[in-house]
mmJSON file of the N, C-alpha and C atoms, coordinates in Angstrom:
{"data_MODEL":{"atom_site":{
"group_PDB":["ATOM","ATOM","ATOM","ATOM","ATOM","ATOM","ATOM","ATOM","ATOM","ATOM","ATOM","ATOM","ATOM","ATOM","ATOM","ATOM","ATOM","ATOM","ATOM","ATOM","ATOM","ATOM","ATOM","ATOM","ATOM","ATOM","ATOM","ATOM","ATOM","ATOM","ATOM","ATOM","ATOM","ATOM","ATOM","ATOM","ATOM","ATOM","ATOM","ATOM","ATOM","ATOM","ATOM","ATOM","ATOM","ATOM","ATOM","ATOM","ATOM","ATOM","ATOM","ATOM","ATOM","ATOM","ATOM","ATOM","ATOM","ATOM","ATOM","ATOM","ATOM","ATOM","ATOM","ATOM","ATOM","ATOM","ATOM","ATOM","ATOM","ATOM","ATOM","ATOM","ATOM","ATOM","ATOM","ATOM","ATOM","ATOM","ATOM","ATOM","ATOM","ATOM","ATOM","ATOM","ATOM","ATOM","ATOM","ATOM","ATOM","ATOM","ATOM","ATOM","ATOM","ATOM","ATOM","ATOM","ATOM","ATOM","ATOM","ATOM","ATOM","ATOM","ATOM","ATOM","ATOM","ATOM","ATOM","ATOM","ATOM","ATOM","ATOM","ATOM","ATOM","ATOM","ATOM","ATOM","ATOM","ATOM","ATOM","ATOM","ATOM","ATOM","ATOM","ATOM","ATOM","ATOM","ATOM","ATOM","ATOM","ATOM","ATOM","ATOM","ATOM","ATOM","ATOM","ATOM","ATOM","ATOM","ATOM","ATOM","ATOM","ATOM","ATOM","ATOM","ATOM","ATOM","ATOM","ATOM","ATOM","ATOM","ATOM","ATOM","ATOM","ATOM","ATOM","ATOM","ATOM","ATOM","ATOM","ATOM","ATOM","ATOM","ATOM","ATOM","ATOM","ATOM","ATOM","ATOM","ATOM","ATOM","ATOM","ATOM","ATOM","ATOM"],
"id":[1,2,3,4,5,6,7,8,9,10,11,12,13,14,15,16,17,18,19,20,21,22,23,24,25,26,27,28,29,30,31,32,33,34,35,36,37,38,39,40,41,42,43,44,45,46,47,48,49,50,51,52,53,54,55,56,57,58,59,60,61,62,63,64,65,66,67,68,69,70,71,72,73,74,75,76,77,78,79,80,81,82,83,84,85,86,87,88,89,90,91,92,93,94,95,96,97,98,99,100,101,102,103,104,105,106,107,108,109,110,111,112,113,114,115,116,117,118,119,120,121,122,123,124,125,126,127,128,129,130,131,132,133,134,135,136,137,138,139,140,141,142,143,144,145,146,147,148,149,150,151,152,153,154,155,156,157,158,159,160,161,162,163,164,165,166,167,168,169,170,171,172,173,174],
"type_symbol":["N","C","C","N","C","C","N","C","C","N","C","C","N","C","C","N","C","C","N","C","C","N","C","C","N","C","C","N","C","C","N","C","C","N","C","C","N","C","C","N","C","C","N","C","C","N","C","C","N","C","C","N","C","C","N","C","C","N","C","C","N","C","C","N","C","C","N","C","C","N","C","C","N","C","C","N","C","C","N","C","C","N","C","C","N","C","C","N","C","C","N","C","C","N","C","C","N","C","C","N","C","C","N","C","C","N","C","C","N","C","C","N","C","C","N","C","C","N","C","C","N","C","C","N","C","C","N","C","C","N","C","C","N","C","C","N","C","C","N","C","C","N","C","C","N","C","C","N","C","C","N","C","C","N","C","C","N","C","C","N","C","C","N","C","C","N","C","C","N","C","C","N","C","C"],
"label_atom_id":["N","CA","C","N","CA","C","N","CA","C","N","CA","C","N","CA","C","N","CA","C","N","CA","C","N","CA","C","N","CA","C","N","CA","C","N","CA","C","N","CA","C","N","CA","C","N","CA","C","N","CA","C","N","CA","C","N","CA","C","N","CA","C","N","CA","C","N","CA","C","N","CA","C","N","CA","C","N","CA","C","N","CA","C","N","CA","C","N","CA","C","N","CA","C","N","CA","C","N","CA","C","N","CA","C","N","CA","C","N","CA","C","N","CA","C","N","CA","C","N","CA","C","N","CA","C","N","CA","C","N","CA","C","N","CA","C","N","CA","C","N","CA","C","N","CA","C","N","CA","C","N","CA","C","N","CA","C","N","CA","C","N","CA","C","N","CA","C","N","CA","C","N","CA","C","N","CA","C","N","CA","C","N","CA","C","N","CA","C","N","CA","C","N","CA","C","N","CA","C","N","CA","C"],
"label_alt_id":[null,null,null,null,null,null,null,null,null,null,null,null,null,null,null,null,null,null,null,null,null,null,null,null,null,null,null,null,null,null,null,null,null,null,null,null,null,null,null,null,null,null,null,null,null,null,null,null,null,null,null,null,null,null,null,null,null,null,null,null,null,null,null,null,null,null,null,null,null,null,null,null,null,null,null,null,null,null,null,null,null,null,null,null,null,null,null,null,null,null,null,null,null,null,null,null,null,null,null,null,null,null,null,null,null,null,null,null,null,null,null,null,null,null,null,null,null,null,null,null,null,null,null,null,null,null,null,null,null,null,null,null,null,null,null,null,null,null,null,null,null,null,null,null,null,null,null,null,null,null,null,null,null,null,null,null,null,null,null,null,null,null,null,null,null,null,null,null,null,null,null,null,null,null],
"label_comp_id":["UNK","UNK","UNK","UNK","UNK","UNK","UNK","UNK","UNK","UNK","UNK","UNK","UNK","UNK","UNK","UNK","UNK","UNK","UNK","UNK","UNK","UNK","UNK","UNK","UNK","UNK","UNK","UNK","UNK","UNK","UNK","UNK","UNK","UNK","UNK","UNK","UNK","UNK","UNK","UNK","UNK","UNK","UNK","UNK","UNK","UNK","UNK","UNK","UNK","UNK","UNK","UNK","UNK","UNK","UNK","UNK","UNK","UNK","UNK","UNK","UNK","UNK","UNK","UNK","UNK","UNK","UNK","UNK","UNK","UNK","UNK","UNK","UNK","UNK","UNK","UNK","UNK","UNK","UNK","UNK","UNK","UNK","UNK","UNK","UNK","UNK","UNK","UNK","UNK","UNK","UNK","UNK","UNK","UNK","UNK","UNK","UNK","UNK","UNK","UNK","UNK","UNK","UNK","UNK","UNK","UNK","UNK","UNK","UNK","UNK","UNK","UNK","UNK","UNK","UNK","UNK","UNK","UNK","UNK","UNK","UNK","UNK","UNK","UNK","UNK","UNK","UNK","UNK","UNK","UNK","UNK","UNK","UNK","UNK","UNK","UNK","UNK","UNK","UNK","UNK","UNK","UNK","UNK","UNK","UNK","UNK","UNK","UNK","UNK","UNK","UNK","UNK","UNK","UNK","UNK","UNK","UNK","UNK","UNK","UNK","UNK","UNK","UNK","UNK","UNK","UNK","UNK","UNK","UNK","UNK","UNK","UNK","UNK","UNK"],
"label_asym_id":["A","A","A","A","A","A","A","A","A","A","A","A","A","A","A","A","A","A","A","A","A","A","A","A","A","A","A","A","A","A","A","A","A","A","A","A","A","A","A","A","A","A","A","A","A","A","A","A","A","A","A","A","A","A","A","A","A","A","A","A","A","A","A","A","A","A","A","A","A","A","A","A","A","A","A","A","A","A","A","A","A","A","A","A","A","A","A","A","A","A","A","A","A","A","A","A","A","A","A","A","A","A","A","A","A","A","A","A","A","A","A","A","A","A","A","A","A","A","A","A","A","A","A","A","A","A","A","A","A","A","A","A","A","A","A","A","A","A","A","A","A","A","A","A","A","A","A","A","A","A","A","A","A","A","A","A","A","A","A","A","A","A","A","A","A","A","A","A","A","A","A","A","A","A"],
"label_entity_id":["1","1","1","1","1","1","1","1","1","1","1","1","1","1","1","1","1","1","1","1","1","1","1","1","1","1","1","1","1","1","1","1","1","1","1","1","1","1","1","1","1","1","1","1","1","1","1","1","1","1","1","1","1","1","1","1","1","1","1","1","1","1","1","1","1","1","1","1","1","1","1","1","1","1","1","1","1","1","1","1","1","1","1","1","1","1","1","1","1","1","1","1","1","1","1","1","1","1","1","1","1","1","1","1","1","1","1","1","1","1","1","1","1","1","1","1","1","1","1","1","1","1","1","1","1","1","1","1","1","1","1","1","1","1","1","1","1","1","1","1","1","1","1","1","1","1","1","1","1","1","1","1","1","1","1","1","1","1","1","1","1","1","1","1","1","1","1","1","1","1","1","1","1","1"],
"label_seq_id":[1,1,1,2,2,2,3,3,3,4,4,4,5,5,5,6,6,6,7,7,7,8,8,8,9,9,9,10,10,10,11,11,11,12,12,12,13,13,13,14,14,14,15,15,15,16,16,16,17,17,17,18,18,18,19,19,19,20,20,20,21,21,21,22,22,22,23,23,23,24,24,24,25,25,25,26,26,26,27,27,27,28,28,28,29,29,29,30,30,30,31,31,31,32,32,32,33,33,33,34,34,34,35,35,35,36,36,36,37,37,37,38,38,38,39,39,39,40,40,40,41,41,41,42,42,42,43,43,43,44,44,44,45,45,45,46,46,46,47,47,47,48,48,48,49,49,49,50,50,50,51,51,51,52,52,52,53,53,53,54,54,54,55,55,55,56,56,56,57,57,57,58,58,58],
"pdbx_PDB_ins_code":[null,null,null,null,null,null,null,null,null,null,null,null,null,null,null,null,null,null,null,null,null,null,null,null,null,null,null,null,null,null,null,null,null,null,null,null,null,null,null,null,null,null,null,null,null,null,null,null,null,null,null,null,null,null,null,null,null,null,null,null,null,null,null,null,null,null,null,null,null,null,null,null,null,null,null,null,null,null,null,null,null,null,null,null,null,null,null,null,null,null,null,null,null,null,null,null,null,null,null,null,null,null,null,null,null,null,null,null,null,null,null,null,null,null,null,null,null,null,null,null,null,null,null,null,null,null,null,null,null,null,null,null,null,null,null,null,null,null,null,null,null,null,null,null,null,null,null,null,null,null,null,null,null,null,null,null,null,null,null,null,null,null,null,null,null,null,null,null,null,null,null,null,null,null],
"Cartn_x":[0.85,0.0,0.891,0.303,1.457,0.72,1.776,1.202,1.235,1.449,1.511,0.269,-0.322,-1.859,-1.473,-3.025,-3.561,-3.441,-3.464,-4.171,-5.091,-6.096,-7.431,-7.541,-7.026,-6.426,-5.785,-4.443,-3.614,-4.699,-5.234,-6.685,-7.472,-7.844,-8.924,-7.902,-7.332,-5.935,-6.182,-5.372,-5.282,-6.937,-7.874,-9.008,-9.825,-9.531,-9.398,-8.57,-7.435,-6.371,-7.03,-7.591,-7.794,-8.688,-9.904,-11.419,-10.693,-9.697,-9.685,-8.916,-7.976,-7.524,-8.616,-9.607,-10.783,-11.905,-12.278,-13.225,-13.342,-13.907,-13.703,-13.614,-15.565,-16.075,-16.342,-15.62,-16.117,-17.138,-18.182,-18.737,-18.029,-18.852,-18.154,-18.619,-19.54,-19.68,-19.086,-18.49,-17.357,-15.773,-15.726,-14.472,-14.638,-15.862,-16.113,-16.018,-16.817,-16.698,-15.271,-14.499,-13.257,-12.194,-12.489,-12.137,-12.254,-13.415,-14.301,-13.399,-12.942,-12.617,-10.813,-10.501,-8.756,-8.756,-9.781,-9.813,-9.909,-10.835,-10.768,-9.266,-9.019,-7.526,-6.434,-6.536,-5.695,-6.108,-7.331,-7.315,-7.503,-7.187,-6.919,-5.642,-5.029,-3.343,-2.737,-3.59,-3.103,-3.364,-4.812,-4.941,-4.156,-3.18,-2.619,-1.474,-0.776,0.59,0.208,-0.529,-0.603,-0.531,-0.563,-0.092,-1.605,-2.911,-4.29,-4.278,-3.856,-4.433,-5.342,-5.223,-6.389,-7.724,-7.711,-8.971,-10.208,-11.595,-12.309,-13.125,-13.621,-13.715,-15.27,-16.132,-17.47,-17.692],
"Cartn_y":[-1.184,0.0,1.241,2.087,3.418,4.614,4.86,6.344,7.526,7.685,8.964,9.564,10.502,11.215,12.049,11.436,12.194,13.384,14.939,15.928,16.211,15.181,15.916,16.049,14.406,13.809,14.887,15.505,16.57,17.949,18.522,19.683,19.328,18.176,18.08,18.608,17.674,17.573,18.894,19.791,21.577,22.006,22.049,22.446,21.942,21.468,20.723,21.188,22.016,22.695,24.024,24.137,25.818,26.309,24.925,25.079,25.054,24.264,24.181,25.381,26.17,27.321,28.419,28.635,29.679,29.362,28.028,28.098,27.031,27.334,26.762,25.055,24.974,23.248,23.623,23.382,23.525,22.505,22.566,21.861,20.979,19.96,19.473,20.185,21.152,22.296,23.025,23.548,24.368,23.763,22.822,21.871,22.106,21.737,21.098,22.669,23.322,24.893,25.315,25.097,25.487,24.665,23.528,22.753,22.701,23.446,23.806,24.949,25.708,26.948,26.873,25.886,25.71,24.646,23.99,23.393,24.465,25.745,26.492,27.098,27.417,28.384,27.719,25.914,25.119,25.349,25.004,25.147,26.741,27.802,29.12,28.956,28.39,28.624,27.679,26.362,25.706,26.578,27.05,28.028,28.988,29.753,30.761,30.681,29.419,28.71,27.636,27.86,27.598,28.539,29.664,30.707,31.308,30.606,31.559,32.794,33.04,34.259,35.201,35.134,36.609,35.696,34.307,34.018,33.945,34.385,34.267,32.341,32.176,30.801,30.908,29.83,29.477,28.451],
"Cartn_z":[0.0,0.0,0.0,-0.621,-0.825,-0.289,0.318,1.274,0.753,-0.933,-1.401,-1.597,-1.414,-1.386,-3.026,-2.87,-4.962,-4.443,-5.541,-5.156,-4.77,-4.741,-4.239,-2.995,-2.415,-0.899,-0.156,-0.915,-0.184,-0.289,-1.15,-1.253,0.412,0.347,1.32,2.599,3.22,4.437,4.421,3.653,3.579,3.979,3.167,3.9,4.864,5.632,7.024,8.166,7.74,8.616,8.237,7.088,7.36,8.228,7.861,8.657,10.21,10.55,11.995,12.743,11.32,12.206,12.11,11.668,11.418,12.179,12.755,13.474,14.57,15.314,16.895,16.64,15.635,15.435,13.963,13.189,11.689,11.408,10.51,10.343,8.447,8.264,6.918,5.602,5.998,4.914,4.788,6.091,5.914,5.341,5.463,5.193,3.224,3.251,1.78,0.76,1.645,0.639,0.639,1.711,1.012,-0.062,0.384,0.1,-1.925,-2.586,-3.217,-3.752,-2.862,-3.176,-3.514,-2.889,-3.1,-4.611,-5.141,-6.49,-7.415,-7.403,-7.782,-7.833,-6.479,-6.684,-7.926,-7.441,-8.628,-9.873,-10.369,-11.318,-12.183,-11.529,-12.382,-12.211,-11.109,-11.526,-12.644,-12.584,-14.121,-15.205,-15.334,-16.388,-16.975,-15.773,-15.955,-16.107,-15.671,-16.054,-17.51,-18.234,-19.307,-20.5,-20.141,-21.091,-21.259,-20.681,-21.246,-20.028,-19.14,-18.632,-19.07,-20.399,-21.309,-21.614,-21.473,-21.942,-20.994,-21.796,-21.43,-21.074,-20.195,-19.64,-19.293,-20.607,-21.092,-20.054],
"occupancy":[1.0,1.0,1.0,1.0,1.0,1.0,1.0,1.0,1.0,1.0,1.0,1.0,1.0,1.0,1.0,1.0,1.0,1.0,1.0,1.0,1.0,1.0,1.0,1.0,1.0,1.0,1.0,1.0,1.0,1.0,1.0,1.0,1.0,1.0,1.0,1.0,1.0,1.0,1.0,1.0,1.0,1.0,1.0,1.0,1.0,1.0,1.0,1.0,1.0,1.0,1.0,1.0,1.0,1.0,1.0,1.0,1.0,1.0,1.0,1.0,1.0,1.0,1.0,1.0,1.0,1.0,1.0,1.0,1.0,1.0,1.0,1.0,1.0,1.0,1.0,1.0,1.0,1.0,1.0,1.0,1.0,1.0,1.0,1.0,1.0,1.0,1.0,1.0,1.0,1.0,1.0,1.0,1.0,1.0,1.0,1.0,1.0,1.0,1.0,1.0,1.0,1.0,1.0,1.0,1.0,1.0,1.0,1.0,1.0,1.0,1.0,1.0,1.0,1.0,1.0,1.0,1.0,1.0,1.0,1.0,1.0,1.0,1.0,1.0,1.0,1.0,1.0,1.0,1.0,1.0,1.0,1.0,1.0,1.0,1.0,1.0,1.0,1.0,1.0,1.0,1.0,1.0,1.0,1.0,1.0,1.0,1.0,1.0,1.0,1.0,1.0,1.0,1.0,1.0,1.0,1.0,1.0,1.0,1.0,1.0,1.0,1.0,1.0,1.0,1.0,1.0,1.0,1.0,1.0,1.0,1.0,1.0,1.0,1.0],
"B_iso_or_equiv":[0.0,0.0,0.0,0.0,0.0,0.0,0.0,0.0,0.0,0.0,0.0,0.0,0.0,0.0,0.0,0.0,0.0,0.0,0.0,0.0,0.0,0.0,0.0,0.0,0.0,0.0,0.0,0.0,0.0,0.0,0.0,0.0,0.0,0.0,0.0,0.0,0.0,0.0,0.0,0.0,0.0,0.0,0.0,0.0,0.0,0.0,0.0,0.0,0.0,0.0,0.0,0.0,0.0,0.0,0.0,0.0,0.0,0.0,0.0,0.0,0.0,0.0,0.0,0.0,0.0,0.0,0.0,0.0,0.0,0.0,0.0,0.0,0.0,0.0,0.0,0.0,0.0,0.0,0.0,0.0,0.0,0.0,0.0,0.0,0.0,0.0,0.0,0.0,0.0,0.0,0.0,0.0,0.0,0.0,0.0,0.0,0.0,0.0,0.0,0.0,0.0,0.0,0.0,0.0,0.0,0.0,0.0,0.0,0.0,0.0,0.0,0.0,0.0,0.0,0.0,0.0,0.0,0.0,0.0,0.0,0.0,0.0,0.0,0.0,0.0,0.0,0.0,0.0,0.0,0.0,0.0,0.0,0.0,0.0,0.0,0.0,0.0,0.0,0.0,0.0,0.0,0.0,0.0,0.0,0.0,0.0,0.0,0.0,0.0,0.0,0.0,0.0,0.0,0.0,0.0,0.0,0.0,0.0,0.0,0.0,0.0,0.0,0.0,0.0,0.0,0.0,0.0,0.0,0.0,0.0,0.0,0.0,0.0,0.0],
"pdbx_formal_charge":[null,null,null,null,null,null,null,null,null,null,null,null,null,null,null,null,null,null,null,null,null,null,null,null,null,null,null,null,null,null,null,null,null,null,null,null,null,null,null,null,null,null,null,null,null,null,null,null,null,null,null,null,null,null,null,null,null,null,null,null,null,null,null,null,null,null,null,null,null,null,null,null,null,null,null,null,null,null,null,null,null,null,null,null,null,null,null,null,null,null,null,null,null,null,null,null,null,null,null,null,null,null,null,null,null,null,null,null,null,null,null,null,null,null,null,null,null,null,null,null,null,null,null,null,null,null,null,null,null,null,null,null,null,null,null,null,null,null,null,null,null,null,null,null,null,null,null,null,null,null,null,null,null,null,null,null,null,null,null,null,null,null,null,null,null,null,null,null,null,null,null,null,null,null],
"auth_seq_id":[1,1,1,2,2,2,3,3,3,4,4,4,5,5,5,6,6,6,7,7,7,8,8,8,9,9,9,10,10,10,11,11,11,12,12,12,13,13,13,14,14,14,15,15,15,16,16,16,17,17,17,18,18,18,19,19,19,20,20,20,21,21,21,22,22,22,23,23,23,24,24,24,25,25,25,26,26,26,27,27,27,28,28,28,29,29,29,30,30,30,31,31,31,32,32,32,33,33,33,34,34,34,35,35,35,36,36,36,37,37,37,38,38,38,39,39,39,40,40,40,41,41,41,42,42,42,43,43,43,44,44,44,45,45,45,46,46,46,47,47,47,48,48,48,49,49,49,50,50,50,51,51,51,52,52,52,53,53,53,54,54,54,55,55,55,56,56,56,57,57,57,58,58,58],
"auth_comp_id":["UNK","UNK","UNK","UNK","UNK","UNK","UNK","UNK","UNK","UNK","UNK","UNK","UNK","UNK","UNK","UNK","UNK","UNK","UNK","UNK","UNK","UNK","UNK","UNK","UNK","UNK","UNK","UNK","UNK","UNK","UNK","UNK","UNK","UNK","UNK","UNK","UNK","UNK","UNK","UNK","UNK","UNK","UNK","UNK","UNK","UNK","UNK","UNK","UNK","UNK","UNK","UNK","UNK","UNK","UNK","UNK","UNK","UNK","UNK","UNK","UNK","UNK","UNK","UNK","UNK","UNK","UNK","UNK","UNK","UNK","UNK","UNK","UNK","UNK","UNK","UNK","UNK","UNK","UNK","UNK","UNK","UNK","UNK","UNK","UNK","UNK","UNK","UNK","UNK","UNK","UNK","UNK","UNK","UNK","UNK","UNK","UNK","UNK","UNK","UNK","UNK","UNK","UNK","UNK","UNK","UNK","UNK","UNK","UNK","UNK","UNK","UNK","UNK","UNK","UNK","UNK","UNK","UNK","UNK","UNK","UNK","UNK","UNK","UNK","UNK","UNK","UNK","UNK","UNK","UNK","UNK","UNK","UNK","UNK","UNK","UNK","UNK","UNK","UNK","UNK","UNK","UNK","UNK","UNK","UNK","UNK","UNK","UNK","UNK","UNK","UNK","UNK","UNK","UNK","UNK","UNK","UNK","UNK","UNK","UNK","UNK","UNK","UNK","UNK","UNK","UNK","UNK","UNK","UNK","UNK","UNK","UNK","UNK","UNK"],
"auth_asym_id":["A","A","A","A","A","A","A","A","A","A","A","A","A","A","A","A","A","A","A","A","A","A","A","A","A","A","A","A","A","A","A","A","A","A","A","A","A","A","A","A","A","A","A","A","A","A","A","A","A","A","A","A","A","A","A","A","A","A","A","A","A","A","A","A","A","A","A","A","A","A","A","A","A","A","A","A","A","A","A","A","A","A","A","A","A","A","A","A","A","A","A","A","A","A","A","A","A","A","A","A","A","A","A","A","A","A","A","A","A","A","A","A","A","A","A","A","A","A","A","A","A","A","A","A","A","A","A","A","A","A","A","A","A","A","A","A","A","A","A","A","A","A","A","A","A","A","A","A","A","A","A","A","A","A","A","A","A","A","A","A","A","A","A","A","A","A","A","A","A","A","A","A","A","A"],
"auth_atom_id":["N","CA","C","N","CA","C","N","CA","C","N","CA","C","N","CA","C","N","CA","C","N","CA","C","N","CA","C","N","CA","C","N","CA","C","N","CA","C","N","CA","C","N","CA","C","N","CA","C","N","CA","C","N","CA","C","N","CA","C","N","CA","C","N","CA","C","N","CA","C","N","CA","C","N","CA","C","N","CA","C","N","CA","C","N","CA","C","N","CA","C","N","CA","C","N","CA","C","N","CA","C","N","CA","C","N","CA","C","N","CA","C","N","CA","C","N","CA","C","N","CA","C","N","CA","C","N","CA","C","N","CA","C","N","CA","C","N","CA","C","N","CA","C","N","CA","C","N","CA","C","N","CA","C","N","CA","C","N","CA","C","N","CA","C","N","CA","C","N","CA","C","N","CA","C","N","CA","C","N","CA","C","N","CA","C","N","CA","C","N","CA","C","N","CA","C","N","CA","C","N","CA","C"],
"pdbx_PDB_model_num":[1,1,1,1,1,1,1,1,1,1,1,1,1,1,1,1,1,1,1,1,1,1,1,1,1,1,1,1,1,1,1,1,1,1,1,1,1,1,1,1,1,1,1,1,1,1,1,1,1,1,1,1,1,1,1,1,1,1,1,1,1,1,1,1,1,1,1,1,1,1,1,1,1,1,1,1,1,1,1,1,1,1,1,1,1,1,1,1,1,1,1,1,1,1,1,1,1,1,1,1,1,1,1,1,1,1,1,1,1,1,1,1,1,1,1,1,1,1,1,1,1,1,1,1,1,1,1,1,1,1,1,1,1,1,1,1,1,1,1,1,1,1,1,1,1,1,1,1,1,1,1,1,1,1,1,1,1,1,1,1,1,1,1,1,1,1,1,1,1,1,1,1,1,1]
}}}
């Protein structure tokens, strides 16, 4: 068995530490919306390390 974590695995871990430094008892909505929100952050930074920065996104 291999202990290396997918990205999504390491995404979640991270929004799980954020929820727990921001709020007392996070709930798993709160886990999940950020969690939500750091897939987002990845995927505009793939976008933008791909050379589209100027494009518009349908």
């Amino acid at each position: 068995m291999s202990n290396h974590l997918t990205e999504t695995e390491q995404l979640l871990i991270n929004a799980q530490e954020i929820a727990a430094r921001r709020f007392t008892s996070p709930s798993e909505r709160a886990v999940m919306d950020i969690f939500d929100e750091l897939r987002a952050e990845r995927d505009r930074a793939t976008w933008a390390t791909d050379g589209r920065e100027a494009a518009t996104v349908h």
